[in-house]
KERO-188521 format. One record per atom (N, C-alpha, C): x, y, z. Coordinates in steps of 0.02 Angstrom, whole numbers, padded with zeros to 5 digits, always signed. Atoms other than C-alpha are relative to their C-alpha. Layout:
N
XYZ
...
END
This chain:
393
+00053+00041-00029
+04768+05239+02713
-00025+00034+00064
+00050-00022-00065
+04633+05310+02835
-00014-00076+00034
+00032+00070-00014
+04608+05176+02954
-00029+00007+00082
+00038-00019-00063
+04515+05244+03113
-00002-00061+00030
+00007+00084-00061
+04455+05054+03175
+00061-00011+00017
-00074+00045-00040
+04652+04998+03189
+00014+00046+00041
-00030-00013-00061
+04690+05133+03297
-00045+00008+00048
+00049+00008-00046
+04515+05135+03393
+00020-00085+00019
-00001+00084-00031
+04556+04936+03417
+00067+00011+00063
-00079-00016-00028
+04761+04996+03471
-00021+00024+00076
+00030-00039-00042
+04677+05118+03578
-00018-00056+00079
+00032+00032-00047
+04573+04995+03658
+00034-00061+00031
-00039+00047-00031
+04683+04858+03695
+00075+00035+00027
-00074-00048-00039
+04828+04984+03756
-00046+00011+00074
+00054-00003-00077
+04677+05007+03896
+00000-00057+00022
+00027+00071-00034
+04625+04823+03934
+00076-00028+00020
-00067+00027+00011
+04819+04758+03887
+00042+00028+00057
-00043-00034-00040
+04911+04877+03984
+00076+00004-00087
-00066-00018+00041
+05013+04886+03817
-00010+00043-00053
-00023-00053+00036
+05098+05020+03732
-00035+00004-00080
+00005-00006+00070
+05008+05089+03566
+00070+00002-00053
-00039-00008+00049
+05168+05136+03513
+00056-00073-00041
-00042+00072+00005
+05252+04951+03528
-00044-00057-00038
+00033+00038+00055
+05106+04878+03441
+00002+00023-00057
+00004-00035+00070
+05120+04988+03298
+00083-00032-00024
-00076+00026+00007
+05309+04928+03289
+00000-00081+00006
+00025+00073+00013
+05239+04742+03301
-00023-00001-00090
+00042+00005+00075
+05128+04786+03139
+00042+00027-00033
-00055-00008+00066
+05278+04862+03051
+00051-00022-00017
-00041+00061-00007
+05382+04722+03098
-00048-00059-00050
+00073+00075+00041
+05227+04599+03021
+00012+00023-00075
+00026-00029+00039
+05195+04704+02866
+00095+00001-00044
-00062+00017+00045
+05403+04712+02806
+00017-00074-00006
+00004+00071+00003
+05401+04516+02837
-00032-00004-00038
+00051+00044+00056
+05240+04495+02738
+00033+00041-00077
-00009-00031+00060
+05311+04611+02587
+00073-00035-00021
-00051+00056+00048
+05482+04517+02570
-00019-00057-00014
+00031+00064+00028
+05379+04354+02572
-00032+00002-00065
+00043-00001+00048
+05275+04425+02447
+00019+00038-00057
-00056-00044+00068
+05403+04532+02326
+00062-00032+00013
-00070+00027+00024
+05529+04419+02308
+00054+00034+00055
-00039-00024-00056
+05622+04481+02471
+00037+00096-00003
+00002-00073-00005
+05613+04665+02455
-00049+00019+00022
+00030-00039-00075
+05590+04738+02629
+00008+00058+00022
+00016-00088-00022
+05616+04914+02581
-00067+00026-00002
+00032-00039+00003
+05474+04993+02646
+00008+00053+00057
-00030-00044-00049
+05459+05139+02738
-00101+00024+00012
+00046-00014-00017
+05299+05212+02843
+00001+00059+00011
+00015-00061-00020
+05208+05356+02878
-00071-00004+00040
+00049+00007-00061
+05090+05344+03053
-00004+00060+00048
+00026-00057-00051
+04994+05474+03134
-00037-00027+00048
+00061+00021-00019
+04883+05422+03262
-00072+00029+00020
+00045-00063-00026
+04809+05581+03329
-00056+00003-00086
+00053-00012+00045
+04739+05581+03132
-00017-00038-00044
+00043+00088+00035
+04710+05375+03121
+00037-00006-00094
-00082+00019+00047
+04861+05390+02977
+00046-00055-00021
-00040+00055-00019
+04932+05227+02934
+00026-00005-00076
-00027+00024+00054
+05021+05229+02769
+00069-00045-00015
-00070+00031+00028
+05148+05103+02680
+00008-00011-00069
-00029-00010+00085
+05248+05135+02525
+00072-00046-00002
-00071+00046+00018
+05372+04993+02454
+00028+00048-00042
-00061-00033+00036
+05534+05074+02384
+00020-00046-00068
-00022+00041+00053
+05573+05021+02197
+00068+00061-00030
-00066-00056+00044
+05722+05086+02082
-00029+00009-00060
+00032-00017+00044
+05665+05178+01942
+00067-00025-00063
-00055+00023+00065
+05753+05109+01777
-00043+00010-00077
+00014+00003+00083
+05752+05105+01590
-00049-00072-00014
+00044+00026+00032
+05689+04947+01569
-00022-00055+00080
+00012+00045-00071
+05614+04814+01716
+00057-00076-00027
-00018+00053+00003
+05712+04666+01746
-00039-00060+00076
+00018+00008-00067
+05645+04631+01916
-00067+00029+00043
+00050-00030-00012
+05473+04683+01938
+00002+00032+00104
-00005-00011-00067
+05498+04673+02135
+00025+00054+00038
-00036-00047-00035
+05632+04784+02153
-00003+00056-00037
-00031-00049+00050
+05626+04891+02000
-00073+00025-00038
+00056-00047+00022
+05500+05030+01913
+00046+00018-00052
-00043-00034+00044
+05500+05101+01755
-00023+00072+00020
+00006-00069-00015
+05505+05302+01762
-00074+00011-00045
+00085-00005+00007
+05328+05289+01663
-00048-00005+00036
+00031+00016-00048
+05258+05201+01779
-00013+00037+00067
+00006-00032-00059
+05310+05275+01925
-00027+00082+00004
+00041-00065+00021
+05248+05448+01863
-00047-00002-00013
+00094+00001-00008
+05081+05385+01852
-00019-00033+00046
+00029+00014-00097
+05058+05322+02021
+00029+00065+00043
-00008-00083-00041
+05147+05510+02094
+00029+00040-00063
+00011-00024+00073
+05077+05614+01957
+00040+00076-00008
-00019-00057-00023
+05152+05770+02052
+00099+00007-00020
-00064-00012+00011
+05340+05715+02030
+00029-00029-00058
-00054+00021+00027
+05482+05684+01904
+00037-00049+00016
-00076+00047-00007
+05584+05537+01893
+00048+00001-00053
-00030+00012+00074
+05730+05503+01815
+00052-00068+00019
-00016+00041-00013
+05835+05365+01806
+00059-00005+00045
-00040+00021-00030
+05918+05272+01962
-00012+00043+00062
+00018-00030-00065
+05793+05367+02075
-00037-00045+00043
+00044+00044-00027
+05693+05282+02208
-00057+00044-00005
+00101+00009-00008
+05489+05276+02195
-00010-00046+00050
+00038+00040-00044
+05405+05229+02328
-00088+00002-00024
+00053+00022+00001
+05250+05138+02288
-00059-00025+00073
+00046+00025-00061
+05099+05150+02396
-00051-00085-00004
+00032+00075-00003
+05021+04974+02471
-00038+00002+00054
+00082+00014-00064
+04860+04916+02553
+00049-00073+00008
-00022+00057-00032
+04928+04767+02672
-00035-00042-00026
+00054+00059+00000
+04764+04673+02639
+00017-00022-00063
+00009+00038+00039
+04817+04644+02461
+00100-00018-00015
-00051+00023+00005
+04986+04575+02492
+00007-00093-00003
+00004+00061+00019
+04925+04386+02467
-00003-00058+00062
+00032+00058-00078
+04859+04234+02601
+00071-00004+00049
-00061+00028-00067
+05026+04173+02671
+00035+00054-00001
-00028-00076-00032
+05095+04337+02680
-00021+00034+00056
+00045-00009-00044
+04955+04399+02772
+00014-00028+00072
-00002+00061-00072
+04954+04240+02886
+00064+00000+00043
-00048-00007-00036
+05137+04269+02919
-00003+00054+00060
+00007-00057-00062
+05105+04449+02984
-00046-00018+00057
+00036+00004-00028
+04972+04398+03080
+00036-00059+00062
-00090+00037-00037
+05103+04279+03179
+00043+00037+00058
-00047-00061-00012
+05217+04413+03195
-00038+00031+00062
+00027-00034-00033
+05085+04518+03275
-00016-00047+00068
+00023+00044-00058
+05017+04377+03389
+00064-00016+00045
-00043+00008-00023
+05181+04343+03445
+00054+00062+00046
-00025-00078-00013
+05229+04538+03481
-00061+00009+00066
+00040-00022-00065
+05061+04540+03579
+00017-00049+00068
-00026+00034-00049
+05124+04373+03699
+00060+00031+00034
-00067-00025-00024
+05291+04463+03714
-00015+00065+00044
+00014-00059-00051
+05205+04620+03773
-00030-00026+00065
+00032+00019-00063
+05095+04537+03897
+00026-00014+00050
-00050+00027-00051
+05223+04451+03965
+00040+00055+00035
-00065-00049+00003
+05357+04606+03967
-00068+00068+00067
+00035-00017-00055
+05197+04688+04078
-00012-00052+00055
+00006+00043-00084
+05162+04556+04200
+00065+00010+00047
-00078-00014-00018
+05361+04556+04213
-00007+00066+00066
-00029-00071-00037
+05355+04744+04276
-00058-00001+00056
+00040-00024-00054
+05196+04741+04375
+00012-00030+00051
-00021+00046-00048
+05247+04575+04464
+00083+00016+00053
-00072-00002-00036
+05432+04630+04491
-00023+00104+00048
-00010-00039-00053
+05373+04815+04571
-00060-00007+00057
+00040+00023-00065
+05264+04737+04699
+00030-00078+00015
-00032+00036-00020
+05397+04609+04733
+00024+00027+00090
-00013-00025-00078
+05409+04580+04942
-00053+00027+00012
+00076-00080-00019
+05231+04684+04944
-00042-00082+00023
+00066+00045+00013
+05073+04611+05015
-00046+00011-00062
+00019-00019+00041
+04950+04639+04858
-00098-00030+00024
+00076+00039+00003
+04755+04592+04850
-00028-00032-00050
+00000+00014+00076
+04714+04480+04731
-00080-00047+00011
+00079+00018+00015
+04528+04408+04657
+00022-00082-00024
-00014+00076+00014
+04513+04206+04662
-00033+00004-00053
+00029-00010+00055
+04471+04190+04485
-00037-00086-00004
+00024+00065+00030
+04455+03984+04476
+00035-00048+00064
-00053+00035-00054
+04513+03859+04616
-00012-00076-00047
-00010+00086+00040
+04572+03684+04537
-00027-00073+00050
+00043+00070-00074
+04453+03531+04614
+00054-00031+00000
-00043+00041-00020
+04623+03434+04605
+00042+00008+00027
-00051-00020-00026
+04754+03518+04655
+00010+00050+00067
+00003-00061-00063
+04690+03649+04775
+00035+00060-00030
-00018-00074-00010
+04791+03779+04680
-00069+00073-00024
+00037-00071+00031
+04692+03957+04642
+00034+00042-00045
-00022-00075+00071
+04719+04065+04488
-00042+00056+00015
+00008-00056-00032
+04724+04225+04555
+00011+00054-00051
-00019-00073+00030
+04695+04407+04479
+00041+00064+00021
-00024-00061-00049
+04838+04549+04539
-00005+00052-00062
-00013-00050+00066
+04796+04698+04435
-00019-00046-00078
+00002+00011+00072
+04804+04657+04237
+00018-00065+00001
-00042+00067+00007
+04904+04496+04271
-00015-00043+00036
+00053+00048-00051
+04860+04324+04338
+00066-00033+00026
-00035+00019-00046
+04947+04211+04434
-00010-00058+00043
+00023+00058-00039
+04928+04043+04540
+00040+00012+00076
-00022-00001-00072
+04948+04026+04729
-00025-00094-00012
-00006+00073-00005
+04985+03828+04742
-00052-00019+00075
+00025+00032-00060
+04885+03722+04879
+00037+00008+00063
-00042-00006-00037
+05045+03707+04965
+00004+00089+00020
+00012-00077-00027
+05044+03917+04990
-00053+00018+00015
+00052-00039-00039
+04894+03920+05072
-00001-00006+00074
-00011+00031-00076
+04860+03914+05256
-00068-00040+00001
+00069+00044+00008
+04763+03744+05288
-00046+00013+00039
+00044-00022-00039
+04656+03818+05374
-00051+00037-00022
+00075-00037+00056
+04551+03928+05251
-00026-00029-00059
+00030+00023+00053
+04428+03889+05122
-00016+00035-00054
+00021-00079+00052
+04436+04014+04988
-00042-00036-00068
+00039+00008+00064
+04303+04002+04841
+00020+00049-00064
+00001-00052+00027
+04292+04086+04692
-00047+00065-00012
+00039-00068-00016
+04264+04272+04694
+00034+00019+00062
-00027-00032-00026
+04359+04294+04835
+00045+00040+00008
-00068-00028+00017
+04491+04410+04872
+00031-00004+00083
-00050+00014-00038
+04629+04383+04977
+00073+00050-00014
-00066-00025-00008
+04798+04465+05022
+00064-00056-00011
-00047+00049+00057
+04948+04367+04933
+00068+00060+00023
-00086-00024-00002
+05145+04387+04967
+00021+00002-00064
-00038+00015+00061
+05251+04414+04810
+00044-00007+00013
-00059+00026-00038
+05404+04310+04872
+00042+00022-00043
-00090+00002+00061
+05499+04306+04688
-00018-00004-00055
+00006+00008+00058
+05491+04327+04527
+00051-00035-00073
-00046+00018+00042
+05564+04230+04392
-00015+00004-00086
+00041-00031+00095
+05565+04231+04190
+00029-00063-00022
+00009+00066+00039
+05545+04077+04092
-00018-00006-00057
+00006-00005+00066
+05525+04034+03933
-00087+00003-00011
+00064-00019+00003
+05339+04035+03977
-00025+00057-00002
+00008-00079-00009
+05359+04202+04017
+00004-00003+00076
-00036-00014-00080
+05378+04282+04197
-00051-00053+00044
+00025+00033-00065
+05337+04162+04347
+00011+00032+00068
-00001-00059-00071
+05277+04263+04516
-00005-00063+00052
+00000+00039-00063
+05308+04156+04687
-00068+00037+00024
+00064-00037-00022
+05135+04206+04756
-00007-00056+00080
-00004+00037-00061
+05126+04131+04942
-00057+00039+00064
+00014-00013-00063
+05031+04156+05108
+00011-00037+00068
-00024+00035-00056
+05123+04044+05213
+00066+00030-00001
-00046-00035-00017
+05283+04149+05197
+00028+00048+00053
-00027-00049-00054
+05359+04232+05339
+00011+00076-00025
+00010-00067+00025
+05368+04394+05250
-00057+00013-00003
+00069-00004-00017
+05183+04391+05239
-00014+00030+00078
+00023-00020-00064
+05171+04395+05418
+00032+00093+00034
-00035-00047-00034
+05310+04536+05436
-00045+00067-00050
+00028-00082+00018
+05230+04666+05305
-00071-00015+00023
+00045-00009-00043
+05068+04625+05395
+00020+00056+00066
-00023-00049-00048
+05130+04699+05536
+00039+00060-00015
-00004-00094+00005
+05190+04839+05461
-00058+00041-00046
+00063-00036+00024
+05039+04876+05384
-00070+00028+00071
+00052+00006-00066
+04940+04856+05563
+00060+00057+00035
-00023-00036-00020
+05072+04952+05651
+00050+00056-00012
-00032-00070+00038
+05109+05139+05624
+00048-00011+00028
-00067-00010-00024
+05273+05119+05745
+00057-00044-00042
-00005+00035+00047
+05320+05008+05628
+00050+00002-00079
+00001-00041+00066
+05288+05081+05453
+00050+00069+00013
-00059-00068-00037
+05385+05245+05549
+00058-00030+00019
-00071+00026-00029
+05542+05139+05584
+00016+00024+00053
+00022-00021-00067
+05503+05181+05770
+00022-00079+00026
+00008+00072-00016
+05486+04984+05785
+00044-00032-00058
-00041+00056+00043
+05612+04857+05690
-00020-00059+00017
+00024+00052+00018
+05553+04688+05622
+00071-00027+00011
-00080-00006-00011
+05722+04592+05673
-00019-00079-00047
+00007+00072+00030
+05671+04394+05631
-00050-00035+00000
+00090+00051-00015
+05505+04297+05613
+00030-00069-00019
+00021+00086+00035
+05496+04105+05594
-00058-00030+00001
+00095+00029+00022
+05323+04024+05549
+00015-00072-00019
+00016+00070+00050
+05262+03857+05528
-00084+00026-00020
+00073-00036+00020
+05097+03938+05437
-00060-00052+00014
+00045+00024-00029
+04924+03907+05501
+00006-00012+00069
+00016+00013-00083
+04984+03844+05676
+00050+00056+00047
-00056-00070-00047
+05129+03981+05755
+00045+00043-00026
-00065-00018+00021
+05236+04112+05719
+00023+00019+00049
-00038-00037-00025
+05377+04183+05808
+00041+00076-00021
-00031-00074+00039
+05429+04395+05776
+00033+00012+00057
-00059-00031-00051
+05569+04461+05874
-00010+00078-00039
-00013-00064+00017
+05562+04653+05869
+00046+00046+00041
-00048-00021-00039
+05665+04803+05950
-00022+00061-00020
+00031-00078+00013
+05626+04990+05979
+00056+00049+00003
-00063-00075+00003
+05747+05139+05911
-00024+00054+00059
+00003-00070-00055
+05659+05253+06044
-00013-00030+00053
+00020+00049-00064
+05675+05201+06249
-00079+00020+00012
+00090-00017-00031
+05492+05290+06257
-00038-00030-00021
+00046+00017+00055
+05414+05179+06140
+00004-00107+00020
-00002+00085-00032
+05379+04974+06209
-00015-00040-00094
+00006+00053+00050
+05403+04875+06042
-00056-00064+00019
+00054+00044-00005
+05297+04728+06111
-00067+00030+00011
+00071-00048+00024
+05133+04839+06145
+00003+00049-00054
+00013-00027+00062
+05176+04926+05995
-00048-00028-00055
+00037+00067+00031
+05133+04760+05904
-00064-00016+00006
+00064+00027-00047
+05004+04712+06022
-00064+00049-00020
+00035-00044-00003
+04922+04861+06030
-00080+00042+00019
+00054-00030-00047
+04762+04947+06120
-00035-00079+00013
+00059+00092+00020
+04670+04773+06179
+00029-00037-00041
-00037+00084+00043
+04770+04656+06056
-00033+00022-00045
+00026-00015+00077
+04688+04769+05918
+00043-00013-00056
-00053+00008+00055
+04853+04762+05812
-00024-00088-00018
-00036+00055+00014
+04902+04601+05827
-00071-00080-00007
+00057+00043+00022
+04715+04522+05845
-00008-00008-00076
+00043-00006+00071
+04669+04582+05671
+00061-00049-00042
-00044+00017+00041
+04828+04507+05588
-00009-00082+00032
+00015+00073-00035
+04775+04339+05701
-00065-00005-00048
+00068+00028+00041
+04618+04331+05599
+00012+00011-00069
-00035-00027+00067
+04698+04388+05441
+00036-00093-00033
-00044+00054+00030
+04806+04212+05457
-00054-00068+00029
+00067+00066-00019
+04635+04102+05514
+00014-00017+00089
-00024+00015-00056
+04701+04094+05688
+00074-00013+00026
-00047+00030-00003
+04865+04068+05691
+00030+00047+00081
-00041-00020-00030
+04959+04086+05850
+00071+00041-00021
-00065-00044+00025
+05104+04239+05863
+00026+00007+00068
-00062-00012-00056
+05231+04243+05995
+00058+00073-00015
-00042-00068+00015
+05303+04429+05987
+00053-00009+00088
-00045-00010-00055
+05482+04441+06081
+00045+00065-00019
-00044-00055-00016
+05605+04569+06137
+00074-00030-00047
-00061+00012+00038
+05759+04571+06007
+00071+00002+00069
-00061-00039-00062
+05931+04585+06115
+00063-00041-00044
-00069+00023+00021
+06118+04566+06043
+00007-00052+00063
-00045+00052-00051
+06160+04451+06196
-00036-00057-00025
+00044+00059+00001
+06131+04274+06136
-00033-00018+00054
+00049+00031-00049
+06066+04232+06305
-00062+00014+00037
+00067-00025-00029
+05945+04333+06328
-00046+00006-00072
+00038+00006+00068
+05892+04327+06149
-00034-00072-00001
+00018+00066-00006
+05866+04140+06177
-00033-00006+00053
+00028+00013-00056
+05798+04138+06317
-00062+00034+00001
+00058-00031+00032
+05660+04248+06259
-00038-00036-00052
+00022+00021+00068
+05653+04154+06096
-00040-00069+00016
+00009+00077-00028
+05604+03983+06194
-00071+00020+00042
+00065-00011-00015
+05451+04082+06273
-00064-00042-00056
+00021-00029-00048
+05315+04024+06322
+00052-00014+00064
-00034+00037-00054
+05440+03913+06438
+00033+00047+00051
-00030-00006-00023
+05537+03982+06563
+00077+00003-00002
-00084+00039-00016
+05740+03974+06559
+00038+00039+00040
-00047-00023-00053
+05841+03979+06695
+00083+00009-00019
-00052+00000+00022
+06001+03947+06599
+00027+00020-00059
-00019+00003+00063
+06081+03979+06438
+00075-00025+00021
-00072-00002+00024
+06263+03927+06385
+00029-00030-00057
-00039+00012+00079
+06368+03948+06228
+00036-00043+00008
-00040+00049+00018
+06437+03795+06189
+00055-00001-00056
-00028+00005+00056
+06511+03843+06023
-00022+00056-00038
+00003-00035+00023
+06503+04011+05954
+00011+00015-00084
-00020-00017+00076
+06586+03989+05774
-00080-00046-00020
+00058+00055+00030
+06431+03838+05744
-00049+00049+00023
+00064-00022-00024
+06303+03941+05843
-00029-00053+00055
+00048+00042-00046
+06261+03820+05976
+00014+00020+00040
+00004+00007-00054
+06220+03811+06138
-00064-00050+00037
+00016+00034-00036
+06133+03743+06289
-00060+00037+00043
+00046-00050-00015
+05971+03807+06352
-00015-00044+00077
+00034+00037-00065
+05911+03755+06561
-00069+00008-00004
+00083+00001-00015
+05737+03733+06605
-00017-00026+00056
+00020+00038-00016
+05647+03676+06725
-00036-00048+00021
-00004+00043+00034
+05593+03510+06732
-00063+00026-00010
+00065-00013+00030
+05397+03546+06724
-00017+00046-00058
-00006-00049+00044
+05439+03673+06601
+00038-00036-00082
-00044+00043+00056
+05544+03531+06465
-00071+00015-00057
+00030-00008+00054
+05363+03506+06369
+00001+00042-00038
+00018-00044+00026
+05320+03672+06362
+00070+00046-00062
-00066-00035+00069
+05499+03736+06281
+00000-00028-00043
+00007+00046+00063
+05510+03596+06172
-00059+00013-00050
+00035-00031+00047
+05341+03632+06105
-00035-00076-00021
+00035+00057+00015
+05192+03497+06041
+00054-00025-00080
-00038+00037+00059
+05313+03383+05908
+00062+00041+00003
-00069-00037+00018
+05464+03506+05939
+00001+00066-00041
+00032-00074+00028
+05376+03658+05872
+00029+00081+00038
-00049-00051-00028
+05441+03781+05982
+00069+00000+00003
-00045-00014+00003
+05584+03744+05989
+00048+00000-00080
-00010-00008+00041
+05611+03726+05823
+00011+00085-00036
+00012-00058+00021
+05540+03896+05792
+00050+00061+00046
-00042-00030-00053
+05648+03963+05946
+00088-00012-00058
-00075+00022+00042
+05814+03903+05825
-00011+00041-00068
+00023-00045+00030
+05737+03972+05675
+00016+00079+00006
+00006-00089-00016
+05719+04142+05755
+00074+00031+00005
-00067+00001-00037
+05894+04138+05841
+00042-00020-00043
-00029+00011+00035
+05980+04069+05713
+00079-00036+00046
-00048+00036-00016
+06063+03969+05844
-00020-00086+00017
+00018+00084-00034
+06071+03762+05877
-00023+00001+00066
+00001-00015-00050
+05985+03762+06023
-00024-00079+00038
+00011+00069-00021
+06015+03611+06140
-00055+00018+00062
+00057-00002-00052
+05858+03587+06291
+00019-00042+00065
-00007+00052-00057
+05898+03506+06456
-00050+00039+00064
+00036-00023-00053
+05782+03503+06602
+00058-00001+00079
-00048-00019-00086
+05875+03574+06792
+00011-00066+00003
-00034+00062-00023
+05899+03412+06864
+00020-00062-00063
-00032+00042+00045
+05963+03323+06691
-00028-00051-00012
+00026+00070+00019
+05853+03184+06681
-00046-00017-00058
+00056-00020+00049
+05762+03142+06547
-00051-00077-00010
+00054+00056-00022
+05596+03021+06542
+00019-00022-00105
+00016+00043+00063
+05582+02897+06375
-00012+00035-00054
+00031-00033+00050
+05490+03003+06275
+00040+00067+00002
-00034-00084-00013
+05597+03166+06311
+00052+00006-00033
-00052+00009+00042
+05733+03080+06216
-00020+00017-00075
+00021-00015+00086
+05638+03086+06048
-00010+00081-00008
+00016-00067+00014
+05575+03265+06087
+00068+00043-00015
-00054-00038+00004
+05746+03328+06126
+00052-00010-00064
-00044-00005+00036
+05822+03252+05955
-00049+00056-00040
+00045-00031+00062
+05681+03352+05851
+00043+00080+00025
-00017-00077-00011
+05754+03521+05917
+00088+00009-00014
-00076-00002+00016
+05931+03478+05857
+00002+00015-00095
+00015-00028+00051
+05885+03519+05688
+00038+00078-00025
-00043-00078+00010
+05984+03658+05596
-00038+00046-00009
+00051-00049-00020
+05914+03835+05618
-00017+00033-00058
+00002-00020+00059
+05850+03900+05458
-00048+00070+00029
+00017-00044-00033
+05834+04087+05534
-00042+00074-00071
+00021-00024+00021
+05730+04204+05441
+00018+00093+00029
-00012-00070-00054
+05829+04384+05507
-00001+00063-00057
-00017-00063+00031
+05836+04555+05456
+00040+00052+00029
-00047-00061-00018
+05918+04669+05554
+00026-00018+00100
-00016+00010-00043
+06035+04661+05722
-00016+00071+00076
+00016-00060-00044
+06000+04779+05870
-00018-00027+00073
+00025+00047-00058
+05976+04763+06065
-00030+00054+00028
+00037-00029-00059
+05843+04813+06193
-00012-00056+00057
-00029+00057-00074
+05799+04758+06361
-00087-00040-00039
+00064+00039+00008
+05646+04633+06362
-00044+00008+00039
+00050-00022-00043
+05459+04666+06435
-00031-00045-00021
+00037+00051+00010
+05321+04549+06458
-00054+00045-00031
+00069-00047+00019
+05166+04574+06367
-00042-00077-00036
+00071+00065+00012
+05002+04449+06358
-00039+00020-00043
+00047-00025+00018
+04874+04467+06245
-00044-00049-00033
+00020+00061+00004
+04741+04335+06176
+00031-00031-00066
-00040+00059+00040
+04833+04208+06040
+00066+00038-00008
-00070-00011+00002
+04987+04292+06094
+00044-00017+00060
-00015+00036-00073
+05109+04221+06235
+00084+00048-00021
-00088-00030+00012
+05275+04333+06274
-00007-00002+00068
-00030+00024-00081
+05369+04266+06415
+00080+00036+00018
-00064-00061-00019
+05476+04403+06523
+00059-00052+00026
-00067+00025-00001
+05660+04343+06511
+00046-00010+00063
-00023+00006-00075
+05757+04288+06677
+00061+00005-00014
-00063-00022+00015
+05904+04365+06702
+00038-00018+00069
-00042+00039-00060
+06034+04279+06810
+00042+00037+00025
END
């Protein structure tokens, strides 16, 4: 069988598909021994012969050559089979292979392969999304809003060949994306389901924010600069603690960078979101005491090292600002630190309302870290960024 269109079609959907000619051809010879035992009485000897370079697609069922037929399905007589391959000799208790056109192997035979195949092409699609999704796992990616849902707010997104939803909840409420847009998308996680692979697709993820910044900053991307811990509540603040392998090199204007060029563009990147860049340091108390910027702290003390707590001073005109509007800073200060961090203002008193603020910051620290390391701490301002130089007692 010459069959140029099936492998100009193979061809063409190995382009659009992203899948293998050779694994669809092994779909259709998976289809084609299914449809021939359905349709010969369950004789699924056949055997192929596929070229593609010269559009080659032959299939010959295997019979046993005999004296007399008992079994048309499985069995040839040596007459016969010498007048369908006029070139050879049989003799008895040889195999003949009989050549077959697929198309006349009968409806539900047909319909089976055709199954087969449809089911070989879901498995491929999937078995690509799989690989493209899992090696741009942790990556930022760019992806095309294909459709946004009037109910739900989520977007079905295009990355490459494969699609994908970013939920309502993974957006930052703060943008209005249509369709046709394209946007930058976290790939948090990938999982595999009987649906086939499911990609975590997010932009409220704290990893978002961190390979941002290493995409904005070469000291960065050069492991010059270490990303140590971010915590985010997305749309309204994050907190990044960084730390510099070389003393010549200021990790916070690294970030920052000429004018707040770095760290602006990655501020408009997240719709506005406030970023608080601090100085990493092994000493909890100066790590905390950094981490609680913009505030002030005059005190730290470990209360409990195996739990992670302690006791942070302030003072008093300074209680709001550590605490943070609803307990936001300091939340995000615990987060970062990955320690309980208790708040008391210098003279110990606390007004009505200072009681509610100060339980919201007792909250366990769900710290987002990557790597340990200490430097000293430097101030550095820049516009929607606030880093407050550390007081050292």
């Amino acid at each position: 069988m010459n069959n140029k269109e099936l492998f100009d079609a193979l061809r063409m959907f190995e382009e659009e598909k992203d899948i293998p000619m050779d694994y669809m051809i092994d779909q259709i010879k998976k289809a084609i021994v299914i449809a021939c035992k359905n349709y010969y009485g369950g004789n699924d000897n056949v055997v192929f012969n596929i070229n593609p370079d010269r559009n080659v697609f032959d299939v010959k069922l295997v019979k046993d050559v005999v004296e007399e037929v008992y079994d048309p399905n499985f069995e040839i007589t040596r007459e016969d089979a010498e007048k369908i391959n006029k070139r050879k000799i049989y003799s008895i208790g040889m195999k003949a292979e009989i050549p077959l056109d697929p198309k006349h192997l009968g409806r539900i035979a047909v319909a089976s392969a055709r199954n087969v195949i449809r089911q070989g092409i879901r498995a491929g699609e999937k078995g690509q999304s799989l690989i493209e999704f899992q090696s741009k796992l942790g990556e930022i990616v760019t992806a095309e809003i294909e459709r946004i849902d009037p109910k739900s707010g989520a977007a079905t997104i295009k990355i490459g060949k494969s699609t994908a939803t970013l939920p309502k909840s993974e957006q930052l409420g703060c943008e209005n994306i249509k369709d046709g847009d394209h946007v930058k998308v976290y790939i948090a996680d990938v999982k595999e389901s009987e649906r086939g692979p499911h990609a975590i697709i997010s932009r409220t993820h704290p990893g978002f924010v961190k390979r941002l910044f290493e995409q904005e900053v070469p000291e960065i991307f050069d492991g010059i600069v270490e990303i140590k811990s971010v915590s985010r509540e997305a749309g309204s603040r994050t907190k990044i603690a960084v730390s510099s392998n070389n003393p010549d090199v200021d990790a916070i204007g690294a970030c920052i960078g000429p004018k707040g060029q770095r760290v602006n563009s990655i501020v408009d990147e997240l719709g506005g979101e406030k970023i608080d860049i601090i100085e990493y340091s092994d000493d909890p108390v100066k790590y905390i005491s950094a981490a609680l910027s913009p505030a002030t702290v005059t005190k730290v003390e470990i209360t409990d090292e195996e739990t992670k707590s302690c006791k942070a001073t302030v003072p008093d005109g300074q209680l709001s600002l550590a605490i943070g509007n609803k307990g936001q800073n300091a939340r995000l200060a615990a987060r970062l630190t990955g320690w309980r961090i208790d708040i008391r203002p210098e003279s110990g008193f606390y007004g009505e309302d200072d009681d509610e603020d100060d339980d919201l910051i007792l909250d366990e620290p769900q710290e987002t870290i990557f790597e340990n390391t200490e430097e000293e701490t430097e101030e550095k301002t820049s516009e929607n960024i606030e880093v407050q130089e550390e007081s050292e007692e």
